[in-house]
C-alpha positions as CSV (number, residue, x, y, z in Angstrom):
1,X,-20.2,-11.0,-11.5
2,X,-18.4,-7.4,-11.1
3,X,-14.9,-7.4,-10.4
4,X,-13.4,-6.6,-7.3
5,X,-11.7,-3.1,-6.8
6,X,-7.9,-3.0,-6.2
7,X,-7.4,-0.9,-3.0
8,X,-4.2,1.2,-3.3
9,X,-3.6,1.9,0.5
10,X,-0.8,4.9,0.5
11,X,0.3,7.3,2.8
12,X,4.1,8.8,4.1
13,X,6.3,6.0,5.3
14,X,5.6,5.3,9.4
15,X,1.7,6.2,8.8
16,X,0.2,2.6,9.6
17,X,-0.7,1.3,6.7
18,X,0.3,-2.5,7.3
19,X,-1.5,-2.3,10.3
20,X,-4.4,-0.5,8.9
21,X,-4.6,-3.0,6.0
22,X,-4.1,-6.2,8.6
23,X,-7.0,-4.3,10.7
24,X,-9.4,-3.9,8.1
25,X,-8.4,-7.5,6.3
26,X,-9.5,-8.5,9.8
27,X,-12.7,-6.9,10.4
28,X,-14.0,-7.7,6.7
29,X,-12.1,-11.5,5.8
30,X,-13.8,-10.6,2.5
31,X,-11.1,-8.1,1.9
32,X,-7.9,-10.1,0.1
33,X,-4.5,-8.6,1.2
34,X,-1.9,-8.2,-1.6
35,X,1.4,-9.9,-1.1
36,X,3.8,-7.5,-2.9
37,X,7.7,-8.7,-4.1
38,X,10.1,-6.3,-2.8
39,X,13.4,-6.2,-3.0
40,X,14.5,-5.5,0.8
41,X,15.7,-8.4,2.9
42,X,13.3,-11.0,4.2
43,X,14.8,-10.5,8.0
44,X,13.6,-6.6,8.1
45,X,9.9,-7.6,8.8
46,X,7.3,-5.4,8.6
47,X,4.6,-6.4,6.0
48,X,4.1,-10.5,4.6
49,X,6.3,-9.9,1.1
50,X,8.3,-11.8,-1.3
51,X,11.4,-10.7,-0.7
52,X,13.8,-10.7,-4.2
53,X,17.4,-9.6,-5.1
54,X,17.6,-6.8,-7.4
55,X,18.6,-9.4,-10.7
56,X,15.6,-11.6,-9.9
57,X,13.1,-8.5,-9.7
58,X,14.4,-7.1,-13.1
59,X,14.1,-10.9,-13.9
60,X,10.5,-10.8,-13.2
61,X,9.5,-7.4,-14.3
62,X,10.8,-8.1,-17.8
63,X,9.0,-11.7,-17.8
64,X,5.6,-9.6,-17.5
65,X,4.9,-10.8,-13.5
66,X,3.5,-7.8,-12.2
67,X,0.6,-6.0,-13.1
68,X,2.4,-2.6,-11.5
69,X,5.8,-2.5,-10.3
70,X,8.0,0.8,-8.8
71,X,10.8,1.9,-7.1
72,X,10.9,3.9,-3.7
73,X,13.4,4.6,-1.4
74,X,16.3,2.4,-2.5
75,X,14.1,0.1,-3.1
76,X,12.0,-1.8,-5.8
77,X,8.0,-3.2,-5.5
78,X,5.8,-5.3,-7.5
79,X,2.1,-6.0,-7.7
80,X,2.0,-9.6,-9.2
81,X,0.0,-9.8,-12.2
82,X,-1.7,-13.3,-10.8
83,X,-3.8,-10.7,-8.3
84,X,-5.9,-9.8,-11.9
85,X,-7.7,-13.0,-11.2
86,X,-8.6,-12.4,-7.4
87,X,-10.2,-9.3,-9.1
88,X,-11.6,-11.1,-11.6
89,X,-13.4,-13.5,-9.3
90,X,-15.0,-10.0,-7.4
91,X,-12.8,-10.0,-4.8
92,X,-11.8,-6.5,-3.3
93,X,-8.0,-6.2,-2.6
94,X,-6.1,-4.3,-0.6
95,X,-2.0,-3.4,-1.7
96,X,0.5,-1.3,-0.2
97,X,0.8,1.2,-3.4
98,X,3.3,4.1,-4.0
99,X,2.1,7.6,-4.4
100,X,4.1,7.7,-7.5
101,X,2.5,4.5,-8.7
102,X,-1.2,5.5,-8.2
103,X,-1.5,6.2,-12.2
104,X,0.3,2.9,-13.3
105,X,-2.6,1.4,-11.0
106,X,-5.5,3.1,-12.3
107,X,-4.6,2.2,-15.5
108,X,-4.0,-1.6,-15.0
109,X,-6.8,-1.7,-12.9
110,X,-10.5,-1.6,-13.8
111,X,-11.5,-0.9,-10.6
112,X,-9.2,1.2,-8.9
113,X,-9.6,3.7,-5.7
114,X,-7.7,4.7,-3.2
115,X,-7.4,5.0,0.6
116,X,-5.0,7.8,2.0
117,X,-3.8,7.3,5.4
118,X,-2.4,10.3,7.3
119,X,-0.8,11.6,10.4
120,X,0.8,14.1,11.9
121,X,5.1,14.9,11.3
122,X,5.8,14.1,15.0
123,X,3.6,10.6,14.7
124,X,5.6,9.9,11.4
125,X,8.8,10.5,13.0
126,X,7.9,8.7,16.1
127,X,7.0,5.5,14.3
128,X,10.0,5.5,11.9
129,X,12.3,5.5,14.5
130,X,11.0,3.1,16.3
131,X,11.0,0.7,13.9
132,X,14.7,0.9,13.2
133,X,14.6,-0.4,9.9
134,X,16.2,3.2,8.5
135,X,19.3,5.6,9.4
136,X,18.8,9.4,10.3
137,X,18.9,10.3,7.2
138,X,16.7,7.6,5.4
139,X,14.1,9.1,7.8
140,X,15.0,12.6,6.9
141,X,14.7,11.5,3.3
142,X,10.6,9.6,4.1
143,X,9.6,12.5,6.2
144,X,10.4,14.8,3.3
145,X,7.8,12.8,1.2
146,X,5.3,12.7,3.2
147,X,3.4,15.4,2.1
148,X,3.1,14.3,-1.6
149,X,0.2,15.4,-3.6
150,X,-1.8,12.6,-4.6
151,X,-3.0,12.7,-8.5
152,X,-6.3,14.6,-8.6
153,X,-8.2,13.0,-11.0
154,X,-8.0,9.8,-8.9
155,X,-11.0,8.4,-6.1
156,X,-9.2,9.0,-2.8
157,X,-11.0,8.5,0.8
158,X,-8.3,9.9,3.4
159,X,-8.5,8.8,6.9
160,X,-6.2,10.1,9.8
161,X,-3.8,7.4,11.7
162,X,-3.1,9.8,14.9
163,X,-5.4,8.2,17.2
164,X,-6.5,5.0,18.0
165,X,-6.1,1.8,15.3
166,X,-9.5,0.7,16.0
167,X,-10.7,4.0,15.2
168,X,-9.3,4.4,12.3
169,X,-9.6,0.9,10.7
170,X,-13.4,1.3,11.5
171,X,-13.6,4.7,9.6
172,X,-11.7,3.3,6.9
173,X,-14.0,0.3,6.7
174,X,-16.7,2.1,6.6
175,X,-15.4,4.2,3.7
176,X,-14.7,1.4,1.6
177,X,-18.0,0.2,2.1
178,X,-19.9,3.3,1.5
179,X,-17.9,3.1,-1.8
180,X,-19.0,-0.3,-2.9
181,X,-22.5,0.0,-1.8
């Protein structure tokens, strides 16, 4: 049996890419989402996470828990390591990754790609705010990210998160899938 590929979903902050993941997770229950520990409170919502203080993150990091593990915006996120044997099993899954953490991933992953999500500065902004889990400037700060190169030598499919969700989970789905096939 060939292992699964670990998906690194990235894109700027505000782009979609819980919903993108929870979309395509939906479309293909084949795909296994990635809970990730994060150290942000639990009451802030957004994606299904472990949420961890600062001590007990460190804690875990230095115990060997996750197979990656960064910190972004204030803020610090681990893949756990237990996710090697949904991989192992040939399971594809899907994580919320960090641009900055794509070449930590490639290299504790066999099989390792990634999907780019994109949109526009006004859709970024748009969505950040709305949320209202950041200040001005904490959306300042993610917007100025957001046009990060990703690492070149990595496999990269990039869809566009302007339009309609179902659109762009079904273009994404379908570039996963040419991918495995």
């Amino acid at each position: 049996m060939k292992n699964g590929r670990l998906i690194a979903v990235v894109g700027p902050s505000g782009v979609g890419k819980d919903s993108v993941m929870e979309g395509l997770a939906a479309a293909d229950p084949s795909l296994h989402l990635v809970r990730r520990t994060i150290t942000r409170a639990p009451e802030l919502g957004g994606e299904d996470y472990d949420a961890v203080s600062v001590a007990e993150f460190e804690d875990m990091a230095a115990r060997g828990n996750f197979a990656v593990h960064w910190g972004a915006h204030d803020l610090q996120y681990g893949i756990p390591v237990s996710i090697q044997t949904v991989l192992a099993g040939g399971q594809d899954c899907l994580a919320n990754f960090s641009r900055t953490a794509l070449a930590a991933g490639d290299a504790a992953f066999a099989h390792f790609c990634v999907l780019n999500i994109t949109a526009r500065p006004e859709t970024l902004a748009a969505r950040l705010a709305a949320r209202g889990r950041e200040s001005d400037a904490q959306i300042a700060k993610r917007l100025a990210q957001a046009s990060k190169p990703l690492p070149s030598e990595l496999k990269v499919m990039t869809v566009s998160n302007d339009g309609a969700l179902d659109a762009t989970i079904a273009q994404a789905l379908s570039l996963l899938q040419s991918v495995r096939a």
